[in-house]
MIKOLKE-820772 format. One record per residue (C-alpha): x, y, z; residue in one letter. Coordinates in steps of 0.05 Angstrom, whole numbers, padded with zeros to 5 digits. Example, Ala and Ser with C-alpha at 12.3 -4.5 7.8 and 13.67 -1.06 7.14 Angstrom:
MIKOLKE-820772
<rec><c1>00246</c1><c2>-00090</c2><c3>00156</c3><pavex>a</pavex></rec>
<rec><c1>00273</c1><c2>-00021</c2><c3>00143</c3><pavex>s</pavex></rec>
END
This chain:
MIKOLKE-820772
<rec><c1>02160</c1><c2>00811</c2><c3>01325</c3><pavex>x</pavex></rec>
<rec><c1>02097</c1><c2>00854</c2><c3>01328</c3><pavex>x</pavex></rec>
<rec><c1>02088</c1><c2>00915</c2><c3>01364</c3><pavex>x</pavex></rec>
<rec><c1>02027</c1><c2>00939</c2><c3>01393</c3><pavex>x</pavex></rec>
<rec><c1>02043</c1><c2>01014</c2><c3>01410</c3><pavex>x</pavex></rec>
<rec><c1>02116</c1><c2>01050</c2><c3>01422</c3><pavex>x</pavex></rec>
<rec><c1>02111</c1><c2>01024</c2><c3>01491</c3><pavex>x</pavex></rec>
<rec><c1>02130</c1><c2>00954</c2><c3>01472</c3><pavex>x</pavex></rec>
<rec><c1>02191</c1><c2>00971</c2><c3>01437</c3><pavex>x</pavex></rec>
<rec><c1>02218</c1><c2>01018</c2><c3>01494</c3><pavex>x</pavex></rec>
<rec><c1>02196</c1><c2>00986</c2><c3>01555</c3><pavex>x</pavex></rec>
<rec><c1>02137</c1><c2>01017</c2><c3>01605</c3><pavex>x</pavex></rec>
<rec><c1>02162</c1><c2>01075</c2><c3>01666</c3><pavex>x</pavex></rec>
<rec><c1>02191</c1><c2>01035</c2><c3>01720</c3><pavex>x</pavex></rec>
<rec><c1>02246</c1><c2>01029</c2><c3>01778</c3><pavex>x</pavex></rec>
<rec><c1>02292</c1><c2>00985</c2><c3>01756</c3><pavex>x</pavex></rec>
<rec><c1>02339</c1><c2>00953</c2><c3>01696</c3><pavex>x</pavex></rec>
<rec><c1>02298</c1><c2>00907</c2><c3>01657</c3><pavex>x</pavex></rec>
<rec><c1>02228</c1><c2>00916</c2><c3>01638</c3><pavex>x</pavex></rec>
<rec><c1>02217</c1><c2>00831</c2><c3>01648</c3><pavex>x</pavex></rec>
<rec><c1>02254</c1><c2>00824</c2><c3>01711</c3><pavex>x</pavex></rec>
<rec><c1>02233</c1><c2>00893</c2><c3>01748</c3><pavex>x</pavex></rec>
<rec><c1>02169</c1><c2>00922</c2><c3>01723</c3><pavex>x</pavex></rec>
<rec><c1>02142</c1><c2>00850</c2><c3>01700</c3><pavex>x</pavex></rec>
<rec><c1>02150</c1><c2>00824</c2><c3>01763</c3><pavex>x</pavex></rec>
<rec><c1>02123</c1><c2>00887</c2><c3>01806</c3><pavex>x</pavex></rec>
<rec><c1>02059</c1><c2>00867</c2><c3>01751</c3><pavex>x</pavex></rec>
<rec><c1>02059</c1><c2>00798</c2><c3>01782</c3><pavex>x</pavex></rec>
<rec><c1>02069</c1><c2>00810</c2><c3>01850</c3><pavex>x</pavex></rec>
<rec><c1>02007</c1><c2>00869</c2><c3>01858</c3><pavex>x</pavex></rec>
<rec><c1>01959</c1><c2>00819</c2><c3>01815</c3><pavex>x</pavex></rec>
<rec><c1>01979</c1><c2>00766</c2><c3>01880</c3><pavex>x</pavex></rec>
<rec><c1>01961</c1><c2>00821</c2><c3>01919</c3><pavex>x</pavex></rec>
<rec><c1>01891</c1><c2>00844</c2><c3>01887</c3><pavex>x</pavex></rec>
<rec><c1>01877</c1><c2>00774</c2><c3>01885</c3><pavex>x</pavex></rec>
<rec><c1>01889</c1><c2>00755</c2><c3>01954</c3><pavex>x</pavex></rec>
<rec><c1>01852</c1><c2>00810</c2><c3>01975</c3><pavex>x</pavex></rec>
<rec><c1>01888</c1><c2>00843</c2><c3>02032</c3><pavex>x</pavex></rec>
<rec><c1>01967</c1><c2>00842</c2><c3>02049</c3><pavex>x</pavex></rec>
<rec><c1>01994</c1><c2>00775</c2><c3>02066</c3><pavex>x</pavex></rec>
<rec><c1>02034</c1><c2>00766</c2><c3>02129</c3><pavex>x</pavex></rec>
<rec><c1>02074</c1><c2>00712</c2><c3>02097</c3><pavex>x</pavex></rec>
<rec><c1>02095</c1><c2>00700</c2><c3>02020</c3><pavex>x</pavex></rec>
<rec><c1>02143</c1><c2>00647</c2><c3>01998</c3><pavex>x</pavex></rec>
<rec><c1>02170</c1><c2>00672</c2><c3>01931</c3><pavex>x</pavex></rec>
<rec><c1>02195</c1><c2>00615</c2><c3>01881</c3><pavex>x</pavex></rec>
<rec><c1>02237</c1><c2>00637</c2><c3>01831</c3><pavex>x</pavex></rec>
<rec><c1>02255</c1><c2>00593</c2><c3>01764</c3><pavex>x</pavex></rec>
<rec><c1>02297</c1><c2>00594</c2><c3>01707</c3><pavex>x</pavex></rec>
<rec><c1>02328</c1><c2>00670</c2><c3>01700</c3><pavex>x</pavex></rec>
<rec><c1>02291</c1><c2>00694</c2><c3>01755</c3><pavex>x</pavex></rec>
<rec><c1>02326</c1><c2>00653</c2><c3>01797</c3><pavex>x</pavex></rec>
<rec><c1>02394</c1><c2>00664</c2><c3>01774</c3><pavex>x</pavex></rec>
<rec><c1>02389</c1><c2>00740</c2><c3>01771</c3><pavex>x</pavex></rec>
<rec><c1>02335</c1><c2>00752</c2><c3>01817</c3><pavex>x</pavex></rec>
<rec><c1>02383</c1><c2>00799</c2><c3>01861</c3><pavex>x</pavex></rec>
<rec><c1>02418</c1><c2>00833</c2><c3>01806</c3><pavex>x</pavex></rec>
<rec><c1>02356</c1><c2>00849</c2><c3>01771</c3><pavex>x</pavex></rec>
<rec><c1>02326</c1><c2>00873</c2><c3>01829</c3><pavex>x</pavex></rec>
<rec><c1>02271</c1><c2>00827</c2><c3>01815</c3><pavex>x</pavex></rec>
<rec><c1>02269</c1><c2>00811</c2><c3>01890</c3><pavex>x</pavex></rec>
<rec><c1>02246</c1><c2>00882</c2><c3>01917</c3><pavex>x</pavex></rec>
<rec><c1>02202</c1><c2>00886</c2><c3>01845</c3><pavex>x</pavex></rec>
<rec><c1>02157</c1><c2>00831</c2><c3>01872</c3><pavex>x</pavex></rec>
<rec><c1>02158</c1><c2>00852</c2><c3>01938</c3><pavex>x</pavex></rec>
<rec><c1>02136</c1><c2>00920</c2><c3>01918</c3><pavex>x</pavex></rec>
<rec><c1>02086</c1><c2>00898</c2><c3>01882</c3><pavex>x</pavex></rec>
<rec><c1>02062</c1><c2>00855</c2><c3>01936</c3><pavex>x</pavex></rec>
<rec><c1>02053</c1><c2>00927</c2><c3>01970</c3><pavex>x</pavex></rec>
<rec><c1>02016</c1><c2>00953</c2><c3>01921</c3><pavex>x</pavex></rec>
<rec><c1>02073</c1><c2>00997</c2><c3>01895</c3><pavex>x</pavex></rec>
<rec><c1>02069</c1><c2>01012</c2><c3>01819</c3><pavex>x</pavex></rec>
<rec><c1>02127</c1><c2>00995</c2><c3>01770</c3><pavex>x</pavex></rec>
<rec><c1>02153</c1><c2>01065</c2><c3>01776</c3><pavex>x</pavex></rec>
<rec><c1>02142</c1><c2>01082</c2><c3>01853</c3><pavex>x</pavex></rec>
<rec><c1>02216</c1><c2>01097</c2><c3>01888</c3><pavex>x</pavex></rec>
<rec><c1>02192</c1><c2>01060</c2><c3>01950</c3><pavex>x</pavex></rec>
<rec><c1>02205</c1><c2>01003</c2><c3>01911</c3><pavex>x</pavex></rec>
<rec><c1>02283</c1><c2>01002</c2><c3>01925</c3><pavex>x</pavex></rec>
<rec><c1>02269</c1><c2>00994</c2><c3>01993</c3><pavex>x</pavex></rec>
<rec><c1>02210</c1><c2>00949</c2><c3>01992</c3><pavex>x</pavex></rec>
<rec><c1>02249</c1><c2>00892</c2><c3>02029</c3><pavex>x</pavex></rec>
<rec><c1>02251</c1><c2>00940</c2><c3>02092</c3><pavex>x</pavex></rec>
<rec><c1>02173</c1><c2>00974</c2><c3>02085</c3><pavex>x</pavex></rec>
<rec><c1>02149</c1><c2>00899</c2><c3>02081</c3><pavex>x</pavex></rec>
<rec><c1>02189</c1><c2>00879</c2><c3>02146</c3><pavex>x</pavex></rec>
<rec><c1>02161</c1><c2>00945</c2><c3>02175</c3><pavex>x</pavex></rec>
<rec><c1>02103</c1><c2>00916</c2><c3>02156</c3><pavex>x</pavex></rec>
<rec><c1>02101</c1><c2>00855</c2><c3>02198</c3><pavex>x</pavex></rec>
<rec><c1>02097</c1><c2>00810</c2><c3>02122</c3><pavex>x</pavex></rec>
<rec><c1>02156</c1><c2>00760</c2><c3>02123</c3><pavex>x</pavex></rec>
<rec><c1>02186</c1><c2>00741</c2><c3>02061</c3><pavex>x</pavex></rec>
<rec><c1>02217</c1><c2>00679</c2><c3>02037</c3><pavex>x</pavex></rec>
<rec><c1>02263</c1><c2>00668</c2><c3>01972</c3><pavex>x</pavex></rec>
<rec><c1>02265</c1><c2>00600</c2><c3>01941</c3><pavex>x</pavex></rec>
<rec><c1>02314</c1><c2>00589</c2><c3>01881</c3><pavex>x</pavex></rec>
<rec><c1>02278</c1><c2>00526</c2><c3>01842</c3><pavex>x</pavex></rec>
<rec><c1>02323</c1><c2>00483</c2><c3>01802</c3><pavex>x</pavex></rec>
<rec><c1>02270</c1><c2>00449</c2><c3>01762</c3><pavex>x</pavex></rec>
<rec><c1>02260</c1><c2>00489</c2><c3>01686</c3><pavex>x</pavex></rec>
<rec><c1>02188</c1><c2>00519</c2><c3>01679</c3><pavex>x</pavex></rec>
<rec><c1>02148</c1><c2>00533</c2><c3>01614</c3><pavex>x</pavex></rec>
<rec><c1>02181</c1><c2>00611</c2><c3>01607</c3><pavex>x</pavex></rec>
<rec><c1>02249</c1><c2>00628</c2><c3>01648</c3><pavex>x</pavex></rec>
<rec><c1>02223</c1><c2>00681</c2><c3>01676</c3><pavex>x</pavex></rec>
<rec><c1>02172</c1><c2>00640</c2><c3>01724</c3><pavex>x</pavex></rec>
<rec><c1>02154</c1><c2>00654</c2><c3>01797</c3><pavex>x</pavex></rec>
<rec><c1>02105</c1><c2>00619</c2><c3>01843</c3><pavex>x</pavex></rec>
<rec><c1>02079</c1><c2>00653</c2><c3>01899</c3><pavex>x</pavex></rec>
<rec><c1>02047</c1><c2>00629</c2><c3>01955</c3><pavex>x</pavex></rec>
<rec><c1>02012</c1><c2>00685</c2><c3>02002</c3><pavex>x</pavex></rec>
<rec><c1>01990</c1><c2>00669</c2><c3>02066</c3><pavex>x</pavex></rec>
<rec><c1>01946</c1><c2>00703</c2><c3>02130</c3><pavex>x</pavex></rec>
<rec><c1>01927</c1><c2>00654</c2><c3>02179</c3><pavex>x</pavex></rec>
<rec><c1>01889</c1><c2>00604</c2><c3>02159</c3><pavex>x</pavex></rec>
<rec><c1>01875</c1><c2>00633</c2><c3>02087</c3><pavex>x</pavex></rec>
<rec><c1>01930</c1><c2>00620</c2><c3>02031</c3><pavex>x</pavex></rec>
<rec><c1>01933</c1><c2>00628</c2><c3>01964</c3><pavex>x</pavex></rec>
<rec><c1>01978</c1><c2>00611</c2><c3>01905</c3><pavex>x</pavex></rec>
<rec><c1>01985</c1><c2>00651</c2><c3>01841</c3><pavex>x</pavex></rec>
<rec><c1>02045</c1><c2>00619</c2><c3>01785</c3><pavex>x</pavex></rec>
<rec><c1>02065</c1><c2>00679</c2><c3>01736</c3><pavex>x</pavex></rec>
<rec><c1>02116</c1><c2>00689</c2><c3>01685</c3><pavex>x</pavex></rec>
<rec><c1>02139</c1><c2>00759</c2><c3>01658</c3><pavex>x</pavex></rec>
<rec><c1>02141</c1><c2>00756</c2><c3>01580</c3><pavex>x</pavex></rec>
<rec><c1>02175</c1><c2>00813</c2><c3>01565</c3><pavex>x</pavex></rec>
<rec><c1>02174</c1><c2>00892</c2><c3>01553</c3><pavex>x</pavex></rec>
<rec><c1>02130</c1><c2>00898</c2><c3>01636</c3><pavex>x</pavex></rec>
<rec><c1>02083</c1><c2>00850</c2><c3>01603</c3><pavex>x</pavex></rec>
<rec><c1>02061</c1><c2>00789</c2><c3>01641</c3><pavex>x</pavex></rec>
<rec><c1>02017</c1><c2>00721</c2><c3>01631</c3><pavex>x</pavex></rec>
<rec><c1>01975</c1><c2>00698</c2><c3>01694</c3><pavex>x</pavex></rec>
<rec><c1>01991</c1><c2>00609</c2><c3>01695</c3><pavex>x</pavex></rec>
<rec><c1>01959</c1><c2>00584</c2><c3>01751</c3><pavex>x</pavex></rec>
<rec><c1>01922</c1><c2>00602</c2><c3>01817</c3><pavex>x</pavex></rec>
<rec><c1>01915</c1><c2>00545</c2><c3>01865</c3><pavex>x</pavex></rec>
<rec><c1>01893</c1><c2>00490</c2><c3>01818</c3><pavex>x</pavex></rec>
<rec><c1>01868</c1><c2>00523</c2><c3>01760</c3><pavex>x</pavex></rec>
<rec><c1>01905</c1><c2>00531</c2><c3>01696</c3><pavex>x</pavex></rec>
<rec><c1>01889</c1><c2>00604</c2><c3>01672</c3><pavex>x</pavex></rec>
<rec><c1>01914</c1><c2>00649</c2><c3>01605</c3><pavex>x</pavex></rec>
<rec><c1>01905</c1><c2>00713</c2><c3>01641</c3><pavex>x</pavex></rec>
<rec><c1>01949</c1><c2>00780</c2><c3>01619</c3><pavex>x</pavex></rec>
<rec><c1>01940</c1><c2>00830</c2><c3>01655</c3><pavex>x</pavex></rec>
<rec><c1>01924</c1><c2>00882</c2><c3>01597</c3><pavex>x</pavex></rec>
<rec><c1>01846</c1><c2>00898</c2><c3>01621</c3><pavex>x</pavex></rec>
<rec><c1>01819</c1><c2>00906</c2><c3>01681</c3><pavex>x</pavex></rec>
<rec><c1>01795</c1><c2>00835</c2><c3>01703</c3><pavex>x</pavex></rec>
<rec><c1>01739</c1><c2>00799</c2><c3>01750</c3><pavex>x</pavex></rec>
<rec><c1>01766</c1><c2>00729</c2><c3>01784</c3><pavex>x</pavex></rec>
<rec><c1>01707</c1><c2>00696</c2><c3>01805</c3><pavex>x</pavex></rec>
<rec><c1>01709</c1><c2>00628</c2><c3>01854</c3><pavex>x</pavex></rec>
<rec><c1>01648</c1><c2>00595</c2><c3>01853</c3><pavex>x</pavex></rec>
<rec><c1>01607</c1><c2>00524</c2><c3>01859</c3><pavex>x</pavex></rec>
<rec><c1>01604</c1><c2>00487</c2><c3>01788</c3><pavex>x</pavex></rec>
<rec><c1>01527</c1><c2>00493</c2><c3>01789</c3><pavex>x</pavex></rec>
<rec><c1>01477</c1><c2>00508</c2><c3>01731</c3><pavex>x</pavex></rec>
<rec><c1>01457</c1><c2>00581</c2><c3>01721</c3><pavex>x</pavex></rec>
<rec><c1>01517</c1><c2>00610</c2><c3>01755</c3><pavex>x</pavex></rec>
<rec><c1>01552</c1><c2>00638</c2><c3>01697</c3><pavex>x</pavex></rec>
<rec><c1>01491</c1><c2>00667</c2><c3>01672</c3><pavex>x</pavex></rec>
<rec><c1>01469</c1><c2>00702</c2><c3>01734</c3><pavex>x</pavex></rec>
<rec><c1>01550</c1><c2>00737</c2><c3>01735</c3><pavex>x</pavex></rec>
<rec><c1>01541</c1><c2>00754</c2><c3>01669</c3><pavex>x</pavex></rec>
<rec><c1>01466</c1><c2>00779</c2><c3>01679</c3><pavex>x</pavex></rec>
<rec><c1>01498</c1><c2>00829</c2><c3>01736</c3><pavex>x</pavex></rec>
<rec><c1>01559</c1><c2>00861</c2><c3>01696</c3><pavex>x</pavex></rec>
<rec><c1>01511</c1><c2>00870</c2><c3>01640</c3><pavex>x</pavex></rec>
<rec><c1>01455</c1><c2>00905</c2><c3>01689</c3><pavex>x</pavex></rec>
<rec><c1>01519</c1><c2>00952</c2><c3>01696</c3><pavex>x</pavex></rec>
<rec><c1>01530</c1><c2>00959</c2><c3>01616</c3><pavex>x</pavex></rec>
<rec><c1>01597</c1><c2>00933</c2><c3>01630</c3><pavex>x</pavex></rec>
<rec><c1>01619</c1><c2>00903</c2><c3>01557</c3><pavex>x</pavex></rec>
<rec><c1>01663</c1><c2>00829</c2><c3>01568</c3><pavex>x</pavex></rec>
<rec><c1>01717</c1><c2>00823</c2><c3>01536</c3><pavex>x</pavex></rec>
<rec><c1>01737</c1><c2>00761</c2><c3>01542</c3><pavex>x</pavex></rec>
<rec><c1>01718</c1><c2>00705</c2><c3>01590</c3><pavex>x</pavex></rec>
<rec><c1>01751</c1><c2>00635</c2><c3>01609</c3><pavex>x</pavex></rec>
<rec><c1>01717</c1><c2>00588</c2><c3>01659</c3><pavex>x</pavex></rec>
<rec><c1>01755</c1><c2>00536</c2><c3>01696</c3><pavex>x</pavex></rec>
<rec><c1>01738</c1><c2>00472</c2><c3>01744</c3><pavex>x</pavex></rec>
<rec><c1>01775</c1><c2>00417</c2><c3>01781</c3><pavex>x</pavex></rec>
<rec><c1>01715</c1><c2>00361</c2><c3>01765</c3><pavex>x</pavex></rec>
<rec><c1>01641</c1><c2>00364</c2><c3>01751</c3><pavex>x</pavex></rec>
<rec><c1>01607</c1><c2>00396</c2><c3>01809</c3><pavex>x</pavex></rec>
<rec><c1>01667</c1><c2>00416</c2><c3>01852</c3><pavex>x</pavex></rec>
<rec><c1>01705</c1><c2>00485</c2><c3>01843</c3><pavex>x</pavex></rec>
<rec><c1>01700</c1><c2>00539</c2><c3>01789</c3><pavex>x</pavex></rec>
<rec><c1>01737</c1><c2>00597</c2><c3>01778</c3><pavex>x</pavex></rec>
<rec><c1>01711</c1><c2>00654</c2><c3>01728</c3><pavex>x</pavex></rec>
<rec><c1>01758</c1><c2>00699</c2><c3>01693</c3><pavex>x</pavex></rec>
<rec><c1>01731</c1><c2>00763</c2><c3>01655</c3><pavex>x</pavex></rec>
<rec><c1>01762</c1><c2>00815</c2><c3>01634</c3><pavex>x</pavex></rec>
<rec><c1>01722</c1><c2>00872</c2><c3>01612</c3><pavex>x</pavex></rec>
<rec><c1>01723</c1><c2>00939</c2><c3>01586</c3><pavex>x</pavex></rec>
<rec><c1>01729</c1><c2>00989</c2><c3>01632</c3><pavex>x</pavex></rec>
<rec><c1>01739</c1><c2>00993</c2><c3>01717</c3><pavex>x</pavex></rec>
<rec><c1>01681</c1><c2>00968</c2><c3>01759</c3><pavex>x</pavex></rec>
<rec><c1>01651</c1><c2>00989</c2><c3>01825</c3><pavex>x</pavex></rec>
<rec><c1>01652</c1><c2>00956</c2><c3>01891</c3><pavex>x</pavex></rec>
<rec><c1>01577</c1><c2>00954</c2><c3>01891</c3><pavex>x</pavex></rec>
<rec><c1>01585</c1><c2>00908</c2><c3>01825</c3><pavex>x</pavex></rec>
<rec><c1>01619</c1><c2>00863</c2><c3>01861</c3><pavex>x</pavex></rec>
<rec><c1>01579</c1><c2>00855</c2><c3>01920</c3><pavex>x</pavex></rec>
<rec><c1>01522</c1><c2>00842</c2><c3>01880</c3><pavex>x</pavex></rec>
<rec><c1>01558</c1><c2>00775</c2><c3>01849</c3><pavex>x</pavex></rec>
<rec><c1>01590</c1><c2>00759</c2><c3>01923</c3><pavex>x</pavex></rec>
<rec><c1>01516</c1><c2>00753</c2><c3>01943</c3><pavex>x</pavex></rec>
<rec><c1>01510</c1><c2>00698</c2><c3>01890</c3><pavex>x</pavex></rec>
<rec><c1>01487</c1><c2>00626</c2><c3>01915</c3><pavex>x</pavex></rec>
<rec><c1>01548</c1><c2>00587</c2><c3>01900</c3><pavex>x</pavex></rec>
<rec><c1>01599</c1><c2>00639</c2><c3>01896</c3><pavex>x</pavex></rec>
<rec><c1>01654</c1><c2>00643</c2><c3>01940</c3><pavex>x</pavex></rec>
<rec><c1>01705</c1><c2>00694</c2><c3>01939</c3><pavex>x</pavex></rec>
<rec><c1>01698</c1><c2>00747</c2><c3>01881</c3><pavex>x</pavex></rec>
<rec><c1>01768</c1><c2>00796</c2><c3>01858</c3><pavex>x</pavex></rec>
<rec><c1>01774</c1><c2>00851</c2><c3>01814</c3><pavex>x</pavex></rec>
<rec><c1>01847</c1><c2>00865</c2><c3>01786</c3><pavex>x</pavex></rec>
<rec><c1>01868</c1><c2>00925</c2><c3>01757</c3><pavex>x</pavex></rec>
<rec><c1>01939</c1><c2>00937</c2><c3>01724</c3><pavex>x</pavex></rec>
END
């Protein structure tokens, strides 16, 4: 196995007793939470492989829930997350899935506020690392390890260009880009990560975009 740094070999700072099934998921649940955009009054959390056998042990549970707070891996609150997020007024839901998924330690989550819901599938691979699968229909290969732009748009020509034309205005360097549809014309969704943090005024700018529909920025 290769390591990157001396974090990968002893784990990142976190609450908790395993760097996959605490601070991993804390990873997944805040990127739910940046993506969604606001706190959710209702998530249904479904757990697979590992996750769902340990899930409680692990403290797993209150790690996704704190992240769905906005709690860092390392924030105390965490223990008690169950309790701030009934405080809260956000209802929870655990679902143990039987079904195997692609890594064991999977969860789906499905945030919702009203009318607006969202679903984000994540797996934790390891040493508080974690791999992005799927938000509502789109397959994705998003880590976590940069700061990050999700950007839902109408497939129409000149789109990608004009998003790109904005973050460059802002000599922001791309990293690394994936773009994903449902069929010709329908649905996009833009993922780029990038170099360094961006402002809110960055993102307003591509908001204002013909043919753009919600725009995210995700920060771990």
């Amino acid at each position: 196995m290769k390591f990157n740094s001396v974090f990968d070999v002893i784990g990142p700072v976190m609450i908790g007793p395993s760097s996959s099934h605490t601070a991993g998921a804390s990873r997944i649940g805040s990127i739910a939470r940046s993506v969604f955009g606001e706190r959710p009054a209702q998530v249904d959390i479904h757990l697979y492989g590992s996750f769902a056998k340990t899930y409680k042990g692990h403290g797993t549970d209150v790690a996704l829930i704190g992240g769905l707070l906005g709690f860092e891996p390392d924030d105390p609150r965490i223990k008690n997350a169950a309790e701030l997020a009934s405080e809260a007024g956000m209802h929870i839901q655990f679902i143990e899935e039987t079904e195997e998924a692609p890594h064991p330690n999977t969860v789906k989550l499905v945030l919702k506020n009203g009318m607006k819901q969202m679903t984000l599938v994540g797996a934790s691979i390891g040493g508080g690392k974690v791999e992005i699968i799927r938000m509502n229909e789109f397959e994705l290969e998003f880590t976590g390890t940069a700061p990050a732009l999700l950007v839902l748009h109408e497939d129409k020509f000149g789109l990608i260009a004009s998003t790109t034309k904005i973050i460059a205005n802002h000599e922001i360097n791309i990293g690394a880009m994936k773009v994903s549809r449902k069929v010709k014309g329908d649905d996009a969704l833009m993922v780029i990560e990038v170099d360094q943090l961006v402002e809110q005024d960055l993102l307003d700018e591509i908001a204002k975009l013909d043919g753009v529909f919600q725009v995210a920025s995700i920060i771990i």
